[in-house]
ChimeraX commands (.cxc) that place a marker at each C-alpha (Angstrom):
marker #1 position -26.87,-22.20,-27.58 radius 0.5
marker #1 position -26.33,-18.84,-29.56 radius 0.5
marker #1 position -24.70,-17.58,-25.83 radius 0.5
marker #1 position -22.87,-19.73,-25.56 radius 0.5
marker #1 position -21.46,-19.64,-28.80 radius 0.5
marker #1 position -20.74,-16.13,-28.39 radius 0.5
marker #1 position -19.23,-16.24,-25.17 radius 0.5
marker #1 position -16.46,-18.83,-26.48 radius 0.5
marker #1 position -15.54,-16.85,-29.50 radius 0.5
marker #1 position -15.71,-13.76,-27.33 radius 0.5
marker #1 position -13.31,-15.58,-24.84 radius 0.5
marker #1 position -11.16,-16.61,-27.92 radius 0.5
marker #1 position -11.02,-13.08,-29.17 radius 0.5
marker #1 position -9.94,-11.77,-25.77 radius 0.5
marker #1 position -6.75,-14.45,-25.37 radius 0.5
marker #1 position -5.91,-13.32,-28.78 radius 0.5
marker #1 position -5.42,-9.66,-27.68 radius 0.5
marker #1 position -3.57,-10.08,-24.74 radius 0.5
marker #1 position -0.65,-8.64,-24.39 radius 0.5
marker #1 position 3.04,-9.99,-24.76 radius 0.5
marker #1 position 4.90,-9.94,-21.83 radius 0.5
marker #1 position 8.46,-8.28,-21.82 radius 0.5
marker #1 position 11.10,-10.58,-22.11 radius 0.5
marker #1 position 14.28,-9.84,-20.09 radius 0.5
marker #1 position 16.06,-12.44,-21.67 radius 0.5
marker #1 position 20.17,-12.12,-22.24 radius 0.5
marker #1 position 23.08,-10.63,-20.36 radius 0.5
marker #1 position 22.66,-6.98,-18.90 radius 0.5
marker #1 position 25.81,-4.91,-17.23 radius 0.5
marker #1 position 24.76,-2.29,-14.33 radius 0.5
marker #1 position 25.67,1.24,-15.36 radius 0.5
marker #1 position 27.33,2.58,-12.03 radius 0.5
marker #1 position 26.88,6.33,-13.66 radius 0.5
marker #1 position 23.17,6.32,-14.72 radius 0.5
marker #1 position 21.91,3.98,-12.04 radius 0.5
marker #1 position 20.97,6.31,-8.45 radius 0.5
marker #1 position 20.92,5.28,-4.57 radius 0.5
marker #1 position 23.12,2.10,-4.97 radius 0.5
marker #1 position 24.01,1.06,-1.46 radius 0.5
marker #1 position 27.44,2.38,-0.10 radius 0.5
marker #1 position 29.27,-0.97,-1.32 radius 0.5
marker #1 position 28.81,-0.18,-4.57 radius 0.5
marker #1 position 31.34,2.68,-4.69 radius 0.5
marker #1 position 34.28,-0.66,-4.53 radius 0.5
marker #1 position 32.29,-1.93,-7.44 radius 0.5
marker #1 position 33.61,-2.48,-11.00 radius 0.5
marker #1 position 31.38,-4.12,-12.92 radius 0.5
marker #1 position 27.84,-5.64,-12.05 radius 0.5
marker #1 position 26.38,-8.44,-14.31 radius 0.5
marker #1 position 23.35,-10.46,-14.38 radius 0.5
marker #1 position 22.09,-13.47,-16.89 radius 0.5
marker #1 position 18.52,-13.34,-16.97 radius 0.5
marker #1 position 17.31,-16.51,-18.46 radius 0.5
marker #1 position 13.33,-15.91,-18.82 radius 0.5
marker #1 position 10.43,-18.83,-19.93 radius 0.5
marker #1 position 6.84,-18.40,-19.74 radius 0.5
marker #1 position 6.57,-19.56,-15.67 radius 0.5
marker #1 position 9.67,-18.06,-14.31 radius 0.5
marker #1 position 12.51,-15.68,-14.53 radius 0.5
marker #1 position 16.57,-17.16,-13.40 radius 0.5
marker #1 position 18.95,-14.46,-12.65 radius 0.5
marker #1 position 22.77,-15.47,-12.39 radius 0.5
marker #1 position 24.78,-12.27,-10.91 radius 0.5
marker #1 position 28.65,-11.81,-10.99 radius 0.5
marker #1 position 30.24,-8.80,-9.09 radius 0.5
marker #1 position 34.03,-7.79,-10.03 radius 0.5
marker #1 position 35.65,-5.23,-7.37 radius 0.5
marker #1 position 37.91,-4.48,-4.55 radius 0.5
marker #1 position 40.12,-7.87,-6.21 radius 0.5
marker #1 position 37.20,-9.79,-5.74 radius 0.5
marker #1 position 35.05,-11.56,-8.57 radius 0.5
marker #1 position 32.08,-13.19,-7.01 radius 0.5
marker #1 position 29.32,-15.34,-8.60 radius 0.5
marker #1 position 26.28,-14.96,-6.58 radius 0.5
marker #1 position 23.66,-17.98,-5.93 radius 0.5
marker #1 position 20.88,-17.91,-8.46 radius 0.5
marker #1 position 17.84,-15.90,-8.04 radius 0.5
marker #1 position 14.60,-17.77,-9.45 radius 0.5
marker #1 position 11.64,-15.53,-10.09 radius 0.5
marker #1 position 8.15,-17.44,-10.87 radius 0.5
marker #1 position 5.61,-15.97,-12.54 radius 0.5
marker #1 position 2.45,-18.21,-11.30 radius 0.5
marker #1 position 2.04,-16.02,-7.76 radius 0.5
marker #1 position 3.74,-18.77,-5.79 radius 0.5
marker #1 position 6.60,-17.56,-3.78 radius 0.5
marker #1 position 9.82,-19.26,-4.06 radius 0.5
marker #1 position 12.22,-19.43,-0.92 radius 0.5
marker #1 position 15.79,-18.84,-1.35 radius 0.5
marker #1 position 18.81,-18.86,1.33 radius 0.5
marker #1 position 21.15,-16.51,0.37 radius 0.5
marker #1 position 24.71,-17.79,2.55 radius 0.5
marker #1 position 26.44,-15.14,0.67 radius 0.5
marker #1 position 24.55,-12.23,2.08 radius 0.5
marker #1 position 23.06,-14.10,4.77 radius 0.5
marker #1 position 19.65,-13.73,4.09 radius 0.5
marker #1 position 16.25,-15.61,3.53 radius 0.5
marker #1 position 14.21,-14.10,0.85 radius 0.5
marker #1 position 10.66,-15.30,-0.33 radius 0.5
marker #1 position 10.09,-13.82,-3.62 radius 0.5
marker #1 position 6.79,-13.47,-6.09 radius 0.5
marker #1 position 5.59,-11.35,-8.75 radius 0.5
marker #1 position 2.92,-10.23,-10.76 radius 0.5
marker #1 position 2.91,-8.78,-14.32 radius 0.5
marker #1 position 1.15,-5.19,-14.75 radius 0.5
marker #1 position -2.27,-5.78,-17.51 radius 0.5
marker #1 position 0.10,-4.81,-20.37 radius 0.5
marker #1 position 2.63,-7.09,-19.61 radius 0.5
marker #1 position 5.68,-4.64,-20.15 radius 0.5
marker #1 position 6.22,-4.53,-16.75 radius 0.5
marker #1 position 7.07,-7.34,-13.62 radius 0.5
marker #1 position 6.60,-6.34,-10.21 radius 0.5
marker #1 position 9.00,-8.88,-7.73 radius 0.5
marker #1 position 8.13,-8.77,-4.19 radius 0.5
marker #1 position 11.26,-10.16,-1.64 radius 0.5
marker #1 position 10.11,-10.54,1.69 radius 0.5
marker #1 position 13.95,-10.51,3.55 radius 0.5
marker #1 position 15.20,-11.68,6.33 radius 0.5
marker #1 position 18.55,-10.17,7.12 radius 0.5
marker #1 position 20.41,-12.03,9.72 radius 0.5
marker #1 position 23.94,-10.13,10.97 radius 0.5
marker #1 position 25.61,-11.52,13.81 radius 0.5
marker #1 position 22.46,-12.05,16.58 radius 0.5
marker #1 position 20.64,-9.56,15.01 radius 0.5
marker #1 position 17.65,-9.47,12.06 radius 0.5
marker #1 position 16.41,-7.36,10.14 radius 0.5
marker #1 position 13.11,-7.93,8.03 radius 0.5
marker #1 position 11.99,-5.79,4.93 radius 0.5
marker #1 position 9.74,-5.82,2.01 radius 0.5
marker #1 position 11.99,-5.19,-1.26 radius 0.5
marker #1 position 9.85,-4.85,-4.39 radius 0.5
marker #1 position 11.50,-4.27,-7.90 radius 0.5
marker #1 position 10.05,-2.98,-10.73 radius 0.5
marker #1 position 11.21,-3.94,-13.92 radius 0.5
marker #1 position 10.19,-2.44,-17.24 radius 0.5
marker #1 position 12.45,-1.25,-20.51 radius 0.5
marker #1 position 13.50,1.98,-20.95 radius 0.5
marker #1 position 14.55,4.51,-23.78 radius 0.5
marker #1 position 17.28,2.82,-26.38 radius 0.5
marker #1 position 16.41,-1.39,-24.89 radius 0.5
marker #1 position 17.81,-0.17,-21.50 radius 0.5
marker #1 position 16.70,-2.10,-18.84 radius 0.5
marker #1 position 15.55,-0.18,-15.60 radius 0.5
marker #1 position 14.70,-1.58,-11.63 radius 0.5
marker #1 position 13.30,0.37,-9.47 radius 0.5
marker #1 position 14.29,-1.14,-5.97 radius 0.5
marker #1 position 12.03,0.15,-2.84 radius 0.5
marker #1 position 13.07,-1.51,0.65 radius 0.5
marker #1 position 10.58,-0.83,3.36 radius 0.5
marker #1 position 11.91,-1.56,6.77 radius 0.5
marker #1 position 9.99,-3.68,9.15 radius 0.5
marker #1 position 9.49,-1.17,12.93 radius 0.5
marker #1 position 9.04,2.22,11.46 radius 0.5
marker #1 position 8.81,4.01,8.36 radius 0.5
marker #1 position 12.09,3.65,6.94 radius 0.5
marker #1 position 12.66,3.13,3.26 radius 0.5
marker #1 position 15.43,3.00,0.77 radius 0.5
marker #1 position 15.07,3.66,-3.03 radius 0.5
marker #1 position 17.44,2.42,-5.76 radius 0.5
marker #1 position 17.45,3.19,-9.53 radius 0.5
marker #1 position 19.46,0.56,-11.64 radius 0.5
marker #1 position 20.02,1.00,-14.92 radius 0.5
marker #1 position 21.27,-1.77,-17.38 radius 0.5
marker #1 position 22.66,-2.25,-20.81 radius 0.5
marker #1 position 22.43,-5.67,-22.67 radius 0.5
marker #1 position 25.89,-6.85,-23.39 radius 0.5
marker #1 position 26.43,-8.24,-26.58 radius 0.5
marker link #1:1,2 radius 0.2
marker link #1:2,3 radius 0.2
marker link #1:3,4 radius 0.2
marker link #1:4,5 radius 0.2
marker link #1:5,6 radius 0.2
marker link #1:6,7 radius 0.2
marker link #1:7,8 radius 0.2
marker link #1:8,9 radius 0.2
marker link #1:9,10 radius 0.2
marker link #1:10,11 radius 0.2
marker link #1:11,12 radius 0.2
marker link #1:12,13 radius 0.2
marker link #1:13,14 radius 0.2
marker link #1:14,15 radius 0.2
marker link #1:15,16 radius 0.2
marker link #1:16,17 radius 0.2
marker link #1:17,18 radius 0.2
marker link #1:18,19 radius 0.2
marker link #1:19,20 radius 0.2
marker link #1:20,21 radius 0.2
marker link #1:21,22 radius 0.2
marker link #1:22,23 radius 0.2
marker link #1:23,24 radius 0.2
marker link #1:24,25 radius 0.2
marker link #1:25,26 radius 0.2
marker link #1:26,27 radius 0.2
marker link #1:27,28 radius 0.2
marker link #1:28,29 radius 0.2
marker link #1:29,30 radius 0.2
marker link #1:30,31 radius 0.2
marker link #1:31,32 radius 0.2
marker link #1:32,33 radius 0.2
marker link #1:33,34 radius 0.2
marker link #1:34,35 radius 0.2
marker link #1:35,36 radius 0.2
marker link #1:36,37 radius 0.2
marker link #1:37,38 radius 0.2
marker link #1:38,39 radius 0.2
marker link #1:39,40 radius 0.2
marker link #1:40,41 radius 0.2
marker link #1:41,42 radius 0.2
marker link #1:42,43 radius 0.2
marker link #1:43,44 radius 0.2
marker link #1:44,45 radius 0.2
marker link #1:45,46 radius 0.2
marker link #1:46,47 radius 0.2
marker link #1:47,48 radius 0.2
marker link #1:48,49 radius 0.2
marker link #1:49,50 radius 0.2
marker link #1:50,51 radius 0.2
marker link #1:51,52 radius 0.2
marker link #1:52,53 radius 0.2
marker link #1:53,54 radius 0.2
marker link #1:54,55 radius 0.2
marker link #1:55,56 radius 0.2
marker link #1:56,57 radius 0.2
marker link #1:57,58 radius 0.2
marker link #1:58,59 radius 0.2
marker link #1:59,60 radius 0.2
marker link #1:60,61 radius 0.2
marker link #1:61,62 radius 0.2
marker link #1:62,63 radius 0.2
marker link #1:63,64 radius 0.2
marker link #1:64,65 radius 0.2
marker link #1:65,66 radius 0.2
marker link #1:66,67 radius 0.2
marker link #1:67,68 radius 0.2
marker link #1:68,69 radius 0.2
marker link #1:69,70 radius 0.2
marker link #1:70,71 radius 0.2
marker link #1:71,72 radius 0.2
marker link #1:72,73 radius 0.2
marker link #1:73,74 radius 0.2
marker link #1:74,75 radius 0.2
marker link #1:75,76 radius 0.2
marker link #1:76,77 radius 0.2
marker link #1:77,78 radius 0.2
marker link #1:78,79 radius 0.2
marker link #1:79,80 radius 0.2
marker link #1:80,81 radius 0.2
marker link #1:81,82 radius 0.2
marker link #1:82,83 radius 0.2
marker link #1:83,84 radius 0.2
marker link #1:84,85 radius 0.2
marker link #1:85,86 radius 0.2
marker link #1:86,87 radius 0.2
marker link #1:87,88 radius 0.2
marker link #1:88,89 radius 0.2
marker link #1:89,90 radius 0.2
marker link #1:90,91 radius 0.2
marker link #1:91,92 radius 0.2
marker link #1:92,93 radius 0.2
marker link #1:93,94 radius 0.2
marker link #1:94,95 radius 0.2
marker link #1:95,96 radius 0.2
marker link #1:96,97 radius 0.2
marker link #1:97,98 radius 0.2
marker link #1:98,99 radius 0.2
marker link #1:99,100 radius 0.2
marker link #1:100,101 radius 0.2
marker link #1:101,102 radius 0.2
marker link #1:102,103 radius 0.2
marker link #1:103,104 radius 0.2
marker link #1:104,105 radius 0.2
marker link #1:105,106 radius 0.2
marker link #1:106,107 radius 0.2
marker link #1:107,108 radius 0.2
marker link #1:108,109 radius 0.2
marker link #1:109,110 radius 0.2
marker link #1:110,111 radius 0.2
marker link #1:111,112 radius 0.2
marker link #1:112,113 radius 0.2
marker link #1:113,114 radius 0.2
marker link #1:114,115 radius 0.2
marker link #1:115,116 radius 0.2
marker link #1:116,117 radius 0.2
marker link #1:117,118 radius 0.2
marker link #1:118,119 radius 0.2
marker link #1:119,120 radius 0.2
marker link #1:120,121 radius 0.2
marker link #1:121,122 radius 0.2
marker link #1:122,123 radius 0.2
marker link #1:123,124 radius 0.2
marker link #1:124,125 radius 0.2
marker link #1:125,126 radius 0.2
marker link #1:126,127 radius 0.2
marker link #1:127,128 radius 0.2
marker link #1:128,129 radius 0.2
marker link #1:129,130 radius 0.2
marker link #1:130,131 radius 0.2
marker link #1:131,132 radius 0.2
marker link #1:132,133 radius 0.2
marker link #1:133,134 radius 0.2
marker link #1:134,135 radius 0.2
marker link #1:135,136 radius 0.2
marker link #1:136,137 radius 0.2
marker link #1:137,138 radius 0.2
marker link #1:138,139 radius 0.2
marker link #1:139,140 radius 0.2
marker link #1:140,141 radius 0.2
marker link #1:141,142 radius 0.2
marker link #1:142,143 radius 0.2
marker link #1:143,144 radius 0.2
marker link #1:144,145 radius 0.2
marker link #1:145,146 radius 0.2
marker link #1:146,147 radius 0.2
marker link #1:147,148 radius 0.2
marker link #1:148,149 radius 0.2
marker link #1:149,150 radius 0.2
marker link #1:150,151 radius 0.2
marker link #1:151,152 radius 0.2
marker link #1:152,153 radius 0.2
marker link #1:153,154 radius 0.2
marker link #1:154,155 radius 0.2
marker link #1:155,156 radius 0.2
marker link #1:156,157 radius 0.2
marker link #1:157,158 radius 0.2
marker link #1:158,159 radius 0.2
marker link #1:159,160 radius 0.2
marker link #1:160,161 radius 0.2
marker link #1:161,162 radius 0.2
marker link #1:162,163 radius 0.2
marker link #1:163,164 radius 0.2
marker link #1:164,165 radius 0.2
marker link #1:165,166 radius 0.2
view
């Protein structure tokens, strides 16, 4: 009985340390001039946004583009937090994307795995696009985008750096 006993309050104990996770909450504008290896497009860009709206399963990201006389509202990107991947068709960009993530032990940072399907024309294209998010110095938000390419060891890198709008 007295193990017992000490492996509930022991359990108790433990789920009151865990940590917090990071909440990326609110509306965030791309800094074009801080943020590095943004594809080519994004030298026609004038102003990147995203609403994140965050609860304790999942993560919704609404993303409006403004550029070349263009202002574009992107489909919604949901982001669940259990380890089950959501599918999304992307008819903007023409892609399928299954997307997961996990949350580092600490919490402060969410690691989103896309696994894409790029269709152009005939052609496809599949990659593995994970994206790091974490806070940075002065509530910056920061992404670290890495694309592996499926058929050889190509990669592409992307930092993005974001400021919450208020």
């Amino acid at each position: 009985m007295k193990q017992i006993l000490l492996v509930v309050c022991v359990m108790i104990a433990a789920m009151g340390f865990q940590s917090k996770r990071a909440d990326y909450s609110g509306k965030w504008k791309l800094s074009l001039k801080l943020s590095k290896g943004l594809p080519s497009s994004f030298k026609h860009v004038d102003s990147y946004t995203m609403q994140v709206d965050q609860t304790d399963t999942s993560m919704v990201i609404n993303t409006h583009l403004m550029g070349s006389g263009q202002s574009v509202d992107f489909p919604p990107t949901i982001i669940p937090f259990d380890s089950a991947e959501q599918h999304r068709v992307d008819t903007l960009r023409g892609s399928d994307r299954w997307i997961s993530s996990t949350w580092t032990t600490t919490g402060q940072k969410l690691i989103v795995t896309n696994k894409v399907t790029q269709h152009r024309g005939t052609t496809e294209q599949r990659y593995v696009e994970t994206d790091v998010w974490q806070f940075g110095k002065r509530g910056t938000l920061m992404i670290l985008v890495t694309q592996k390419f499926e058929g050889g060891d190509s990669s592409h890198t992307e930092q993005r750096y974001f400021s919450r709008v208020r």
